[in-house]
N, C-alpha and C positions, 0 to 999 in steps of 0.2 A: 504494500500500500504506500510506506513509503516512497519506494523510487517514483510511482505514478503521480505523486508529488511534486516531487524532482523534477521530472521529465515534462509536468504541465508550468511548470516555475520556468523553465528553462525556454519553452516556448513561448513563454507571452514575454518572456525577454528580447527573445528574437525576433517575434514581431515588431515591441518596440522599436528596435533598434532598427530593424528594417524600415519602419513607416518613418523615423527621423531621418535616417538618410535619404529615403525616398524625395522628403519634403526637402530637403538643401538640396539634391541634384534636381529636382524641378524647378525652387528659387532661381537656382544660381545660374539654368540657363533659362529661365525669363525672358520676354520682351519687353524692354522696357518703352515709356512711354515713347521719349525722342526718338526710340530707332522707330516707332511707329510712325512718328510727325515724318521720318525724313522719307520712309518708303512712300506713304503715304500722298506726300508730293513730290514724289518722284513721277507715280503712276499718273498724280494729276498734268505731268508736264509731255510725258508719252501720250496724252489723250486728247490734246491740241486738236484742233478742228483742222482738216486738212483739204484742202481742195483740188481732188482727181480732175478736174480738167482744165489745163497747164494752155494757157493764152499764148498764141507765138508773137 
């Protein structure tokens, strides 16, 4: 009975420790807001109105 103790001890350990890591490697590569603003109007400047028929 004891080890099944243990053995449940020892997993809700690991889980923690797993969901903590989990949550810093998902922070740490984030988007942050800026890299959003700069993509953001990046795509606003690719979507320029363009006019296909070119006057000689």
């Amino acid at each position: 009975m004891k080890s099944l103790l243990k053995f449940g001890v020892v997993l809700i350990i690991f889980g923690l420790v797993m969901s903590l890591l989990t949550t810093v490697f998902i922070r740490a590569n984030a988007v942050t807001k800026s890299d959003m603003n700069t993509a953001s109007e990046t795509l606003n400047a690719e979507k320029s109105p363009v006019n296909p028929v070119q006057k000689p």
